[in-house]
Biopython code that builds the backbone (N, CA, C, O; Angstrom):
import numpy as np
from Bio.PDB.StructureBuilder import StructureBuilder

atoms = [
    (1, "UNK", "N", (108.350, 43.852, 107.184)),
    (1, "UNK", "CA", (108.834, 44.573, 106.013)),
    (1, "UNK", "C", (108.577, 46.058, 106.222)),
    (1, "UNK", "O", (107.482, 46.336, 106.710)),
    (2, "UNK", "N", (109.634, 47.333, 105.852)),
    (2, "UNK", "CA", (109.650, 48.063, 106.229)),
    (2, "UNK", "C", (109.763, 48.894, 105.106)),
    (2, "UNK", "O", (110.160, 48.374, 104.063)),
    (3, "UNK", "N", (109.466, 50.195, 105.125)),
    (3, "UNK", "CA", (109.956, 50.822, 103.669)),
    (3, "UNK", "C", (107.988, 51.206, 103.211)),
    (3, "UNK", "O", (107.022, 50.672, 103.758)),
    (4, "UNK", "N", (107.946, 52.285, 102.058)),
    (4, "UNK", "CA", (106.741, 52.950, 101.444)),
    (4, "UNK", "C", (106.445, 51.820, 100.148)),
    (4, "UNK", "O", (107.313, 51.190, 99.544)),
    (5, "UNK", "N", (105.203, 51.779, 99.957)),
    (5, "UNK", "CA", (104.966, 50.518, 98.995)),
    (5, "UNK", "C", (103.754, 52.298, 98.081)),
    (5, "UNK", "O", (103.180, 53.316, 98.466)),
    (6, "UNK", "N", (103.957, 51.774, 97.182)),
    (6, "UNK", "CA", (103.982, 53.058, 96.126)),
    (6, "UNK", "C", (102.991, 52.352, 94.672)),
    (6, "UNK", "O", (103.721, 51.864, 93.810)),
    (7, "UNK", "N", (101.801, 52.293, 94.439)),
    (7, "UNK", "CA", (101.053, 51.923, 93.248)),
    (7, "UNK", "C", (100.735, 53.031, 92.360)),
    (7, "UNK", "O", (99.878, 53.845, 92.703)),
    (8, "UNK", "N", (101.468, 53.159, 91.025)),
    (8, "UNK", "CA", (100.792, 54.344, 90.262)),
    (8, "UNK", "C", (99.772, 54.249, 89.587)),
    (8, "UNK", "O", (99.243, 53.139, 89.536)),
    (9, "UNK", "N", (99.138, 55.431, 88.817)),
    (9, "UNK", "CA", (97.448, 55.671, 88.601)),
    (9, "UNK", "C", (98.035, 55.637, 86.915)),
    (9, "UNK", "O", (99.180, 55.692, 86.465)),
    (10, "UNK", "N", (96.937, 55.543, 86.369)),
    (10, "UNK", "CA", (97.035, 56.184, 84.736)),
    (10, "UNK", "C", (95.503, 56.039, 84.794)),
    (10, "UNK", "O", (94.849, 55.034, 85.074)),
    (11, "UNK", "N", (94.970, 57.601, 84.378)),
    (11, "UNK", "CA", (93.422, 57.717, 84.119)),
    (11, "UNK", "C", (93.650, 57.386, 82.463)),
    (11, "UNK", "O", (94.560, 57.741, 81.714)),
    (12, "UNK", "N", (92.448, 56.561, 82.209)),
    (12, "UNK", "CA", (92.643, 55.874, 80.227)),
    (12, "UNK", "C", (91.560, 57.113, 79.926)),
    (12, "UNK", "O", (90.482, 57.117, 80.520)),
    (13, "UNK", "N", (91.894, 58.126, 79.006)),
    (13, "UNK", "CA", (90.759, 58.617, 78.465)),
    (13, "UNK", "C", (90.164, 59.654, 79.177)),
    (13, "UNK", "O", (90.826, 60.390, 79.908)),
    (14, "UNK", "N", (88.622, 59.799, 78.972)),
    (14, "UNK", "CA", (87.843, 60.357, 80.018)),
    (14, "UNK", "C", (87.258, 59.522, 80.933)),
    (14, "UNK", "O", (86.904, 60.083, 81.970)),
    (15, "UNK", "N", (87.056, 58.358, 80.854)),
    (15, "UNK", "CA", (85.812, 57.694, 81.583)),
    (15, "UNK", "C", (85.839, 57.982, 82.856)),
    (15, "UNK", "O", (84.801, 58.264, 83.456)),
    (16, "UNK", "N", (86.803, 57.957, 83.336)),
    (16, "UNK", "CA", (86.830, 58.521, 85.192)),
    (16, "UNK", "C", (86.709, 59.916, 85.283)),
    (16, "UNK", "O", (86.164, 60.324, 86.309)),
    (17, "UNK", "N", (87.074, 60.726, 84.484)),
    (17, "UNK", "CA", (87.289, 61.800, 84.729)),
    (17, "UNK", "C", (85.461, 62.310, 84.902)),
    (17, "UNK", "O", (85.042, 63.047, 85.795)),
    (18, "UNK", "N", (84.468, 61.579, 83.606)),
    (18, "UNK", "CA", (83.415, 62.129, 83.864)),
    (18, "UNK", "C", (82.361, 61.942, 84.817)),
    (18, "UNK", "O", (81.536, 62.791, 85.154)),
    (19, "UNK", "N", (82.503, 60.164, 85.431)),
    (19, "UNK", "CA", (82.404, 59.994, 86.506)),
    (19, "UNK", "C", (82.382, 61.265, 87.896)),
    (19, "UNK", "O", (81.631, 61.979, 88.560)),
    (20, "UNK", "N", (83.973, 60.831, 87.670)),
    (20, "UNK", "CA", (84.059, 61.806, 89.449)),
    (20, "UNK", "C", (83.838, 63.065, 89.227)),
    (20, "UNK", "O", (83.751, 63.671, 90.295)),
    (21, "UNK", "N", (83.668, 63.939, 88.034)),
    (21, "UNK", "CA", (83.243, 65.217, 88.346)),
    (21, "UNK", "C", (81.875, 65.461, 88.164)),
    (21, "UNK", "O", (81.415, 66.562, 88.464)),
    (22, "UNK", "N", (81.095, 64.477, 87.664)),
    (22, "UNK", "CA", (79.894, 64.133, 87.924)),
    (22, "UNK", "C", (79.083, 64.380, 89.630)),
    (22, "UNK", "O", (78.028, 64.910, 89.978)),
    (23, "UNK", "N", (80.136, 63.737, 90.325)),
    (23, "UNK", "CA", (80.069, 63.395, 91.850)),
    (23, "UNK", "C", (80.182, 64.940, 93.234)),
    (23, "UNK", "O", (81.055, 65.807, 93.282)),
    (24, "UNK", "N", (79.238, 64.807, 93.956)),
    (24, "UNK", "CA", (79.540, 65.961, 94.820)),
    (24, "UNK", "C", (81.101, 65.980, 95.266)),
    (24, "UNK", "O", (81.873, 65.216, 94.687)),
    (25, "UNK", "N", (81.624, 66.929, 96.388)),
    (25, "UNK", "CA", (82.923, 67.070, 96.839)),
    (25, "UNK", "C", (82.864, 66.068, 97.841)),
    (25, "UNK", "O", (84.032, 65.724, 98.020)),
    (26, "UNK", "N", (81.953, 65.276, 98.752)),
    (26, "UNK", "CA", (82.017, 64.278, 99.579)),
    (26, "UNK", "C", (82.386, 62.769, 99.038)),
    (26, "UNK", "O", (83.116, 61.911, 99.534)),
    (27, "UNK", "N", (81.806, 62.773, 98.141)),
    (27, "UNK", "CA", (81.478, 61.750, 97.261)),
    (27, "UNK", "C", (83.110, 61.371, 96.791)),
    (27, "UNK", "O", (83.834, 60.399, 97.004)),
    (28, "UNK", "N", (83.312, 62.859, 95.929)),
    (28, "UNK", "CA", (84.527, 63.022, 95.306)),
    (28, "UNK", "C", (85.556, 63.000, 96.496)),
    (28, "UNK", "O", (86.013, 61.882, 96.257)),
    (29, "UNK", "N", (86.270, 63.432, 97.631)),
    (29, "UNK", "CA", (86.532, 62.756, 98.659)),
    (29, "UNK", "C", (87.071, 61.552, 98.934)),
    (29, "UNK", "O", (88.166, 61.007, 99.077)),
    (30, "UNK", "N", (85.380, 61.228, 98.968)),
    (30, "UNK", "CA", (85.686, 59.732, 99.358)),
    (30, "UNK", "C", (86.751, 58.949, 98.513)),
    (30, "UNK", "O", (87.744, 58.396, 98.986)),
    (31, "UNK", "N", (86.408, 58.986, 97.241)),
    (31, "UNK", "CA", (87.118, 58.243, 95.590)),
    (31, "UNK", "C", (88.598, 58.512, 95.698)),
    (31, "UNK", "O", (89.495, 57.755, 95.326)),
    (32, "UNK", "N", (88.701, 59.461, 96.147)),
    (32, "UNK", "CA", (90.227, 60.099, 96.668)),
    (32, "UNK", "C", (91.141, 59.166, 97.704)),
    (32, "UNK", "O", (92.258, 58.676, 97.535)),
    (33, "UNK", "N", (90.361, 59.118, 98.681)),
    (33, "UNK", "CA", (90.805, 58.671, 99.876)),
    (33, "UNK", "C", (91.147, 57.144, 99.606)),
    (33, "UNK", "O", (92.279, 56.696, 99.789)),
    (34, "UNK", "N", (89.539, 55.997, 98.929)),
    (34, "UNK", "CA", (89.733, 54.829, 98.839)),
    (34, "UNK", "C", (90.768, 54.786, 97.558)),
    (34, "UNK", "O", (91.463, 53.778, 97.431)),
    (35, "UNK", "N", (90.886, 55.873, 96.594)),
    (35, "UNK", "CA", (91.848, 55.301, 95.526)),
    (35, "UNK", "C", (93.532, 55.136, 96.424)),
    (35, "UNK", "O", (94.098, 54.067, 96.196)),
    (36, "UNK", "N", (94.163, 55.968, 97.228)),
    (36, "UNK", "CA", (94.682, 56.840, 97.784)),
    (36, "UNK", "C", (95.377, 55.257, 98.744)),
    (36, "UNK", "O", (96.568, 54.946, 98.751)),
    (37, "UNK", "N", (94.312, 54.523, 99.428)),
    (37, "UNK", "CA", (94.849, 53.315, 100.063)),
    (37, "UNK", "C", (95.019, 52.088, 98.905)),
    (37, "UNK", "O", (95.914, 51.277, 99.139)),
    (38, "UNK", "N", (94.426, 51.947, 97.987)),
    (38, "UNK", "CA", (94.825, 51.237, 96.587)),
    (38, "UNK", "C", (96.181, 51.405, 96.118)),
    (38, "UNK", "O", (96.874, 50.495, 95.663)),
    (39, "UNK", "N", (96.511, 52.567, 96.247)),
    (39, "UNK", "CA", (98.110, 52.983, 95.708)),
    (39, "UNK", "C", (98.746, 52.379, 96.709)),
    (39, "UNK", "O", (99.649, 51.571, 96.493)),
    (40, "UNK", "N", (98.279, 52.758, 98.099)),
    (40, "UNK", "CA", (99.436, 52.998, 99.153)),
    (40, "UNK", "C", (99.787, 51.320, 99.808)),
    (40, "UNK", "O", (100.829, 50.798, 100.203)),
    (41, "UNK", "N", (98.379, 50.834, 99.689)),
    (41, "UNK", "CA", (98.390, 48.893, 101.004)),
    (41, "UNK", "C", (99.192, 48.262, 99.857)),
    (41, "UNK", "O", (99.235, 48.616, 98.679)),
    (42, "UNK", "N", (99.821, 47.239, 100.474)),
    (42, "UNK", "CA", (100.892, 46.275, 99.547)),
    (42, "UNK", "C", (99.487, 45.538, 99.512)),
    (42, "UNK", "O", (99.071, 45.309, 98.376)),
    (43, "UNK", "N", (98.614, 45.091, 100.668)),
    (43, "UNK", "CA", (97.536, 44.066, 100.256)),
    (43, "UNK", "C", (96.300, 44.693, 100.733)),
    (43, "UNK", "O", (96.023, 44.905, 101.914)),
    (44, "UNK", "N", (95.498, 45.003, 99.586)),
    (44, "UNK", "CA", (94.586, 46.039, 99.326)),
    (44, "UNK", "C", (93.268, 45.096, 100.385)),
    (44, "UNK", "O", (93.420, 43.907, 100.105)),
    (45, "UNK", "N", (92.238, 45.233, 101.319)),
    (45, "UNK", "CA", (91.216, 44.933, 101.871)),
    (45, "UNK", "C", (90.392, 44.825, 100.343)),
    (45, "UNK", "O", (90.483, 45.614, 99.402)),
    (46, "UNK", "N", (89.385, 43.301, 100.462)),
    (46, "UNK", "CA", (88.544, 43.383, 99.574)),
    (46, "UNK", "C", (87.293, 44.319, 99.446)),
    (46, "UNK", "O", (86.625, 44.467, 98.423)),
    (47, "UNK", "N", (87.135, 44.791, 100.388)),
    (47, "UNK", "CA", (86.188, 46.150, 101.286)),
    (47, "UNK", "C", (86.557, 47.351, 100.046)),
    (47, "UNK", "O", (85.649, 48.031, 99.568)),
    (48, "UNK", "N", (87.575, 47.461, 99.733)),
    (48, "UNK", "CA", (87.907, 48.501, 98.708)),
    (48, "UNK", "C", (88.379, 47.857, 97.672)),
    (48, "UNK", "O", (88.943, 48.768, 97.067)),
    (49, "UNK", "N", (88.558, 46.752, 96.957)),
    (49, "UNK", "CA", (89.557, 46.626, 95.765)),
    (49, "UNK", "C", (88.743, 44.714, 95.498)),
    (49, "UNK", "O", (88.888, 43.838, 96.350)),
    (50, "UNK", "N", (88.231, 44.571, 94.632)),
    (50, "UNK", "CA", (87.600, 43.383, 94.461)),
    (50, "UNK", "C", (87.863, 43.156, 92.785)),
    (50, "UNK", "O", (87.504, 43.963, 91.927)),
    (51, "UNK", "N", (88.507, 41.985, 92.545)),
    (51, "UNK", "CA", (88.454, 41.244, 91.115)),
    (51, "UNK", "C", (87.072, 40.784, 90.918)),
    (51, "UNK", "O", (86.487, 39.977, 91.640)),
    (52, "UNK", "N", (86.605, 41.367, 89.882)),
    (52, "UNK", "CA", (85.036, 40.972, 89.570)),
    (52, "UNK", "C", (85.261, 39.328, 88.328)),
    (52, "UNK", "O", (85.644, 39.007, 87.202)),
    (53, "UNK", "N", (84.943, 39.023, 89.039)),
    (53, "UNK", "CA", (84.908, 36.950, 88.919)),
    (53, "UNK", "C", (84.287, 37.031, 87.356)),
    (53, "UNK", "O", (83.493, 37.956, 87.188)),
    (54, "UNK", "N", (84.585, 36.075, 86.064)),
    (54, "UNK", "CA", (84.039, 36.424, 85.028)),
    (54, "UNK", "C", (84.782, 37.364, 84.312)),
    (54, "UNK", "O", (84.095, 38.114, 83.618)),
    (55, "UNK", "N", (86.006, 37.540, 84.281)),
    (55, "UNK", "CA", (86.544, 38.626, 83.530)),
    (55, "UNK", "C", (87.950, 38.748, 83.941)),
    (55, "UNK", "O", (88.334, 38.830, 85.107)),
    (56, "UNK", "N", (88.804, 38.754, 82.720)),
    (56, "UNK", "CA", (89.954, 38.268, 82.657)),
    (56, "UNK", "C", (90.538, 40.012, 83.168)),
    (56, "UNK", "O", (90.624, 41.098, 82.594)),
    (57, "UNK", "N", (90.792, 39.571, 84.325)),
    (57, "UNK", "CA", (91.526, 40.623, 85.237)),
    (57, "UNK", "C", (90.933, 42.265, 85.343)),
    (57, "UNK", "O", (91.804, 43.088, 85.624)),
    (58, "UNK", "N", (90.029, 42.609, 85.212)),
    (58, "UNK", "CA", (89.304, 43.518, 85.705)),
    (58, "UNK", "C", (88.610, 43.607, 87.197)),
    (58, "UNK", "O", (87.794, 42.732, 87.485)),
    (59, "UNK", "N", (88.907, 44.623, 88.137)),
    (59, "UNK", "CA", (88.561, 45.342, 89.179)),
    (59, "UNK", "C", (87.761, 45.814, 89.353)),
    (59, "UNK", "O", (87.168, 46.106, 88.314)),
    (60, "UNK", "N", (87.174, 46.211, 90.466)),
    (60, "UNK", "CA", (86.800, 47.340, 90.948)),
    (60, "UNK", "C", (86.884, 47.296, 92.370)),
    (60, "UNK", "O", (86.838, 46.439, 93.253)),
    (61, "UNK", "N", (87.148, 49.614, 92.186)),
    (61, "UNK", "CA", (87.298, 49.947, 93.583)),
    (61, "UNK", "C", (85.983, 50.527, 93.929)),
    (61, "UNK", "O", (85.166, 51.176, 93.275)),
    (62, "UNK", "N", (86.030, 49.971, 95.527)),
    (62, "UNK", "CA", (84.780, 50.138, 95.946)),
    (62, "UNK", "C", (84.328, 51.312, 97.396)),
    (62, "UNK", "O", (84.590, 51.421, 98.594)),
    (63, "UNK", "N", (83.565, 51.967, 96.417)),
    (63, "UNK", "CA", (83.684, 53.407, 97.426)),
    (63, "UNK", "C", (81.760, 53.164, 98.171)),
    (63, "UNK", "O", (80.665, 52.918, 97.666)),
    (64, "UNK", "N", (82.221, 53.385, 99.411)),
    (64, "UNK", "CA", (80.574, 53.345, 100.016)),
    (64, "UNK", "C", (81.009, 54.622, 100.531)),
    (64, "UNK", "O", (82.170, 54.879, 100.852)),
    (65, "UNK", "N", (79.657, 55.708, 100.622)),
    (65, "UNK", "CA", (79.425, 56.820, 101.351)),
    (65, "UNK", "C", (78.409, 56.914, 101.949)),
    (65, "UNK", "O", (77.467, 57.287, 101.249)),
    (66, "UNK", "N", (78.040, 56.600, 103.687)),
    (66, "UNK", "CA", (76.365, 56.711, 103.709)),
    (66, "UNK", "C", (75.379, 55.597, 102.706)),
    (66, "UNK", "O", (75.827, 55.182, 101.637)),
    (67, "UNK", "N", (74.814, 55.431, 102.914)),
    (67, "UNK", "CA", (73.933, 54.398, 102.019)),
    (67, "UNK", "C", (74.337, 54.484, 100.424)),
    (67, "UNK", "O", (73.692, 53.616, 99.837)),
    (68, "UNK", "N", (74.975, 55.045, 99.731)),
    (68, "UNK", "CA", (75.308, 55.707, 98.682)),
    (68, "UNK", "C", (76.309, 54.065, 98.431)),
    (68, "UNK", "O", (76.847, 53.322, 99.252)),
    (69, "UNK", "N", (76.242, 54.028, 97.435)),
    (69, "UNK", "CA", (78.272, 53.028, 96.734)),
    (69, "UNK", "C", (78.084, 53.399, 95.688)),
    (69, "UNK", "O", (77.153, 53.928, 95.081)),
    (70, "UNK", "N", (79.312, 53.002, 95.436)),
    (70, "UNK", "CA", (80.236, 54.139, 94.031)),
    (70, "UNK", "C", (81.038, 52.561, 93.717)),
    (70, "UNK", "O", (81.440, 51.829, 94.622)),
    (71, "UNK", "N", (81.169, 52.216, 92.064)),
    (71, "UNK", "CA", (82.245, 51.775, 91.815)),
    (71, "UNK", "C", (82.794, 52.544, 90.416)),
    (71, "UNK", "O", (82.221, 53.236, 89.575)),
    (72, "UNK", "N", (84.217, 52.070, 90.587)),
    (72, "UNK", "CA", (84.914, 52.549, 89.537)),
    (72, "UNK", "C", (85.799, 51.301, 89.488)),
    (72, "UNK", "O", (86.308, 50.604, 90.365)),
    (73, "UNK", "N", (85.802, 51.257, 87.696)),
    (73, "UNK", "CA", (86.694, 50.078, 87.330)),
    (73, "UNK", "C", (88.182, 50.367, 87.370)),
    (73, "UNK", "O", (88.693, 51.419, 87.754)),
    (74, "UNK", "N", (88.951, 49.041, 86.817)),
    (74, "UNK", "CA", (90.613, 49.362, 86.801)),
    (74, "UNK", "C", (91.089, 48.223, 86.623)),
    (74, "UNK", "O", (90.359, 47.346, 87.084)),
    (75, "UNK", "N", (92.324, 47.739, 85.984)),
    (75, "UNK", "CA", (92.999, 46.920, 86.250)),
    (75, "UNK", "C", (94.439, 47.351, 86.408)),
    (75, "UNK", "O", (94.779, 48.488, 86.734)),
    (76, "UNK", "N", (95.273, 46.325, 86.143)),
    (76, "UNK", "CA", (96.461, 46.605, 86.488)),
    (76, "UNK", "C", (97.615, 46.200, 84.970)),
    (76, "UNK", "O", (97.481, 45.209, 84.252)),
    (77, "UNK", "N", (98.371, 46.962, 84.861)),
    (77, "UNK", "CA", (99.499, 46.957, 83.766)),
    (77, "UNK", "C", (100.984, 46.776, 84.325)),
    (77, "UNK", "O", (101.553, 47.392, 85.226)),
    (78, "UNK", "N", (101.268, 46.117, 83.807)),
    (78, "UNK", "CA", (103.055, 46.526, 84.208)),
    (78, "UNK", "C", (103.153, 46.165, 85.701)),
    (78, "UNK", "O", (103.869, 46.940, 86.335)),
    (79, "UNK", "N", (102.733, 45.410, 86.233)),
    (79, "UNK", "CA", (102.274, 45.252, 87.703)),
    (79, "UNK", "C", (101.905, 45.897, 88.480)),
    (79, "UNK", "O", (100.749, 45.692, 88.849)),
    (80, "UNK", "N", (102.775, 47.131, 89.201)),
    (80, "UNK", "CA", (102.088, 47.720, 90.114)),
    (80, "UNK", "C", (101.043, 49.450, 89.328)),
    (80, "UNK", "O", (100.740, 50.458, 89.966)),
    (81, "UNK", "N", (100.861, 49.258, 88.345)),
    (81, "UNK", "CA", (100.270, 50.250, 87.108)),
    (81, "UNK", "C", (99.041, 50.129, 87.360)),
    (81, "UNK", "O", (98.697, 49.048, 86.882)),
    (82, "UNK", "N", (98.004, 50.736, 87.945)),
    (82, "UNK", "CA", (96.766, 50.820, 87.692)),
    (82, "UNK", "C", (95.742, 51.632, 87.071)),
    (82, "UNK", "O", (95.487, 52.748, 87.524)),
    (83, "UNK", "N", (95.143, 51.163, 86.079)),
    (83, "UNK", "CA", (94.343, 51.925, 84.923)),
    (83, "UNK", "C", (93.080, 52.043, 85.399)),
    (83, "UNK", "O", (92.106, 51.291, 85.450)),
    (84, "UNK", "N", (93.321, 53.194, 85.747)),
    (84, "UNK", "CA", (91.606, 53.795, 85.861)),
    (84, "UNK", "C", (90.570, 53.884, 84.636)),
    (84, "UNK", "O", (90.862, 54.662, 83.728)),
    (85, "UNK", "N", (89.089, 52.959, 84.524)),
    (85, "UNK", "CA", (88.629, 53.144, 83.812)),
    (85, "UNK", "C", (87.190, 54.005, 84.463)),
    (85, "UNK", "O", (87.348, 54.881, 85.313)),
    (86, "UNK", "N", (86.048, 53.698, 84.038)),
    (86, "UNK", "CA", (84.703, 54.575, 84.175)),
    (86, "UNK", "C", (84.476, 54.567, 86.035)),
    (86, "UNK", "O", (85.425, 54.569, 86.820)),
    (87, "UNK", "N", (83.136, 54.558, 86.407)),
    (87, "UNK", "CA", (82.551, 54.356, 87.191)),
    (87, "UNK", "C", (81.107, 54.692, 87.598)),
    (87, "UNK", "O", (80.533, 55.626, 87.038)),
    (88, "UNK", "N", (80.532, 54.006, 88.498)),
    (88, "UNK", "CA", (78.533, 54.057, 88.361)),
    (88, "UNK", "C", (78.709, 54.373, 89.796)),
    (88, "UNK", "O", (79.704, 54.344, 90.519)),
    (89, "UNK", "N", (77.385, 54.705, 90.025)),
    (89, "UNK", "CA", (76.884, 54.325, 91.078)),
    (89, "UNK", "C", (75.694, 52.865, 91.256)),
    (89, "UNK", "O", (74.698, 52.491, 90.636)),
    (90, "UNK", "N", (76.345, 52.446, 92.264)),
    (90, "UNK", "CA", (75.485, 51.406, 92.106)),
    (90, "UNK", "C", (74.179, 51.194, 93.040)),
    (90, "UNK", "O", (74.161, 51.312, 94.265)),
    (91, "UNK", "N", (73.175, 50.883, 92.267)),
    (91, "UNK", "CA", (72.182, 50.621, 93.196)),
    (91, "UNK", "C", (71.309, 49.287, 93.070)),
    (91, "UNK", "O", (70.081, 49.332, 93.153)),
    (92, "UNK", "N", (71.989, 48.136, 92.870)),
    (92, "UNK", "CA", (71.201, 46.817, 92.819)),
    (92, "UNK", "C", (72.466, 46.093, 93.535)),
    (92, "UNK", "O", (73.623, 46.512, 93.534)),
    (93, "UNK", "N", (72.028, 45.035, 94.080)),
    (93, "UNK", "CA", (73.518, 43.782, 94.634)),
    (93, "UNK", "C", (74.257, 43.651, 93.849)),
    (93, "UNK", "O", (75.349, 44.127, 94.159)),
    (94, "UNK", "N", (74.211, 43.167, 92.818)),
    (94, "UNK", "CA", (74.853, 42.893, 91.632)),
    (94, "UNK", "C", (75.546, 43.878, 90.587)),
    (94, "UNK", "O", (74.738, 44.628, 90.040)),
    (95, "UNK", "N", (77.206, 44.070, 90.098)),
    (95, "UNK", "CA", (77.090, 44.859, 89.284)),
    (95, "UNK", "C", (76.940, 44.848, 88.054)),
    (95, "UNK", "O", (77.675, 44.189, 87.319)),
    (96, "UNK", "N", (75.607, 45.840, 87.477)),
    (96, "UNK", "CA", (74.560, 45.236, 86.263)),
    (96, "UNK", "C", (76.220, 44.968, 85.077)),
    (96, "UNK", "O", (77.228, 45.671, 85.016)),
    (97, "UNK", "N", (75.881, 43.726, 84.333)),
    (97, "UNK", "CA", (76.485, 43.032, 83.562)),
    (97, "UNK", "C", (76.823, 44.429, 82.495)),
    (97, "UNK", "O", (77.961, 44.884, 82.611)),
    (98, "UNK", "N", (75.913, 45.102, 81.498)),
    (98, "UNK", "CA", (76.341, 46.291, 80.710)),
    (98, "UNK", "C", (77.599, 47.090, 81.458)),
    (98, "UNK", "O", (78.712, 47.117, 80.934)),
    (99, "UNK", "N", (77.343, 47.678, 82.616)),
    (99, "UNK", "CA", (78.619, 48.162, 82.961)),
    (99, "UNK", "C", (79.905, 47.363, 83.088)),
    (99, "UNK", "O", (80.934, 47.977, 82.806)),
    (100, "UNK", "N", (80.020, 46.045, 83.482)),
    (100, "UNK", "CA", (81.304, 45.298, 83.378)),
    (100, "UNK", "C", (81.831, 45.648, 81.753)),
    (100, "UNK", "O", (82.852, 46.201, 81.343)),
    (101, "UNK", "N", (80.275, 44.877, 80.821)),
    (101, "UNK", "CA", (80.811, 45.035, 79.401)),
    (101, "UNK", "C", (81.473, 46.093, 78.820)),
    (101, "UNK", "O", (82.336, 45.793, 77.995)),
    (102, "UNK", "N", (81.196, 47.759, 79.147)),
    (102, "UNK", "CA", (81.526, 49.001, 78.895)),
    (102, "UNK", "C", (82.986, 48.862, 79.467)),
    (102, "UNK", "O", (83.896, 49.005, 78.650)),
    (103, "UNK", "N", (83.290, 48.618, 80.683)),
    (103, "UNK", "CA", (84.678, 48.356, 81.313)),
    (103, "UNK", "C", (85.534, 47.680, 80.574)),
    (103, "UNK", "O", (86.607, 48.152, 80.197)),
    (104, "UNK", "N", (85.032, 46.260, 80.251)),
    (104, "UNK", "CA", (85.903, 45.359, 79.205)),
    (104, "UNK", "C", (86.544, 46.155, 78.143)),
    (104, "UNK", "O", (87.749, 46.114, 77.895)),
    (105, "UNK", "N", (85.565, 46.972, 77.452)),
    (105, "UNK", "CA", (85.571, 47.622, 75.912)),
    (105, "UNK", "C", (86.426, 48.529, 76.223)),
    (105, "UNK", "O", (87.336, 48.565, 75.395)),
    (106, "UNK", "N", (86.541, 49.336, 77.119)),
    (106, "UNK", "CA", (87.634, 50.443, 77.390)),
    (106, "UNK", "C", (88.847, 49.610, 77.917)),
    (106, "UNK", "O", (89.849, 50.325, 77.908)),
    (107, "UNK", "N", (89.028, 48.735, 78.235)),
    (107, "UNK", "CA", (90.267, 47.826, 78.940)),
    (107, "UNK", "C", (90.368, 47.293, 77.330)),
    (107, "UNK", "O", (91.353, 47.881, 76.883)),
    (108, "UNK", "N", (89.927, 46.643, 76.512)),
    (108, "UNK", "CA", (90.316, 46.461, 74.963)),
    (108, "UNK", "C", (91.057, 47.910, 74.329)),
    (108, "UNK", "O", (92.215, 47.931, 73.912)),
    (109, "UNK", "N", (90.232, 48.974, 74.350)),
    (109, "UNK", "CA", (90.717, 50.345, 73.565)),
    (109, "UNK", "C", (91.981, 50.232, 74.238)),
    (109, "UNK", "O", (92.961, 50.138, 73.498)),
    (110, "UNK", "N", (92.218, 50.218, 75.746)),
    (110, "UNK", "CA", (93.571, 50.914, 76.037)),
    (110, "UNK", "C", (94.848, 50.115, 75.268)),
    (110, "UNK", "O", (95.827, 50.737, 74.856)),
    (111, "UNK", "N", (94.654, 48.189, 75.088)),
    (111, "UNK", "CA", (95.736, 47.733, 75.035)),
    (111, "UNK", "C", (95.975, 48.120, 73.002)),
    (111, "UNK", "O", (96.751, 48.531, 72.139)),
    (112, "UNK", "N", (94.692, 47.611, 73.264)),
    (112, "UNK", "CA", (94.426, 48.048, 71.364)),
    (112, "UNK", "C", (95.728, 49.464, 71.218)),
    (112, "UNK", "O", (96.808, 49.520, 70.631)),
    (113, "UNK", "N", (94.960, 50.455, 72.066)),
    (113, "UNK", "CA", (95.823, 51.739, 71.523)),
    (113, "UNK", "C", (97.309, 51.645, 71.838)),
    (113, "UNK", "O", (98.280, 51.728, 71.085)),
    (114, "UNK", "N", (97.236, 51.467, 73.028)),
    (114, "UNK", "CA", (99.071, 50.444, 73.658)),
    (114, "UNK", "C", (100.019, 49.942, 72.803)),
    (114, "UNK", "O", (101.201, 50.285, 72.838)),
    (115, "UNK", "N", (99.517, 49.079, 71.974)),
    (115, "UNK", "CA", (100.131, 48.122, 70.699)),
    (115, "UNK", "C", (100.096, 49.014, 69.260)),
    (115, "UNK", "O", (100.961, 48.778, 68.417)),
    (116, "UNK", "N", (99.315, 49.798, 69.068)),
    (116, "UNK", "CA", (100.130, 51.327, 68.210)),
    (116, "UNK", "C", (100.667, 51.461, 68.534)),
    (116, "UNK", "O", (101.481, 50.829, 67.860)),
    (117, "UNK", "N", (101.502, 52.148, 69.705)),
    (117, "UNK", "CA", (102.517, 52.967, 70.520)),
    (117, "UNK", "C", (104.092, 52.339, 69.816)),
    (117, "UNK", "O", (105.168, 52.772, 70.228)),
]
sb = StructureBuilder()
sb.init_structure("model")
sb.init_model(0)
sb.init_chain("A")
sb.init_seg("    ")
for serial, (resi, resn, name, xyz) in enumerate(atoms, 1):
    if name == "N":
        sb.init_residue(resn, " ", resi, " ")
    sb.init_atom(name, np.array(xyz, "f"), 0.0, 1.0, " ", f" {name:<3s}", serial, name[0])
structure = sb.get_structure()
């Protein structure tokens, strides 16, 4: 198959925004680059793009820098639509359960606000 395979962004809000400017320019970079192959792979490596199990269609992309990882949430709308929500840094195996919940709640606001529209 031949031809550009094309995924668009929609940041919901601030939550990413305060994230990544939170983040140095390496850091910030990086978030760039791994969002950047999310748009671009028809089939995203789980290395960067993982359905977190337990939760009705919520993501995350997964940024490692140096011993450092970064996630930022997202799902998907309209099919190839991806909604950027918050993001942590993570520092335990596991990602702590409160941050999924915060993700959920902003993935509720967006459709909530959606269905005003």
């Amino acid at each position: 198959m031949t031809g550009q395979f094309f995924r668009d962004t929609f940041v919901y809000k601030k939550y990413f925004w305060d994230f990544y400017n939170a983040q140095n320019k390496n850091v910030q970079d990086k978030i760039d680059f791994v969002i950047g192959l999310v748009r671009s792979l028809r089939i995203v490596p789980e290395k960067y793009l993982k359905h977190l199990e337990g939760t009705n269609g919520l993501y995350e992309i997964r940024i490692k820098l140096g011993r450092n990882i970064f996630r930022v949430f997202c799902f998907f709308d309209e099919g190839n639509l991806i909604i950027l929500l918050g993001g942590f840094q993570k520092k335990i195996d596991k990602t702590p359960p409160r941050e999924i919940a915060n993700a959920e709640k902003q993935k509720k606001e967006y459709y909530y606000e959606k269905s005003k529209k």
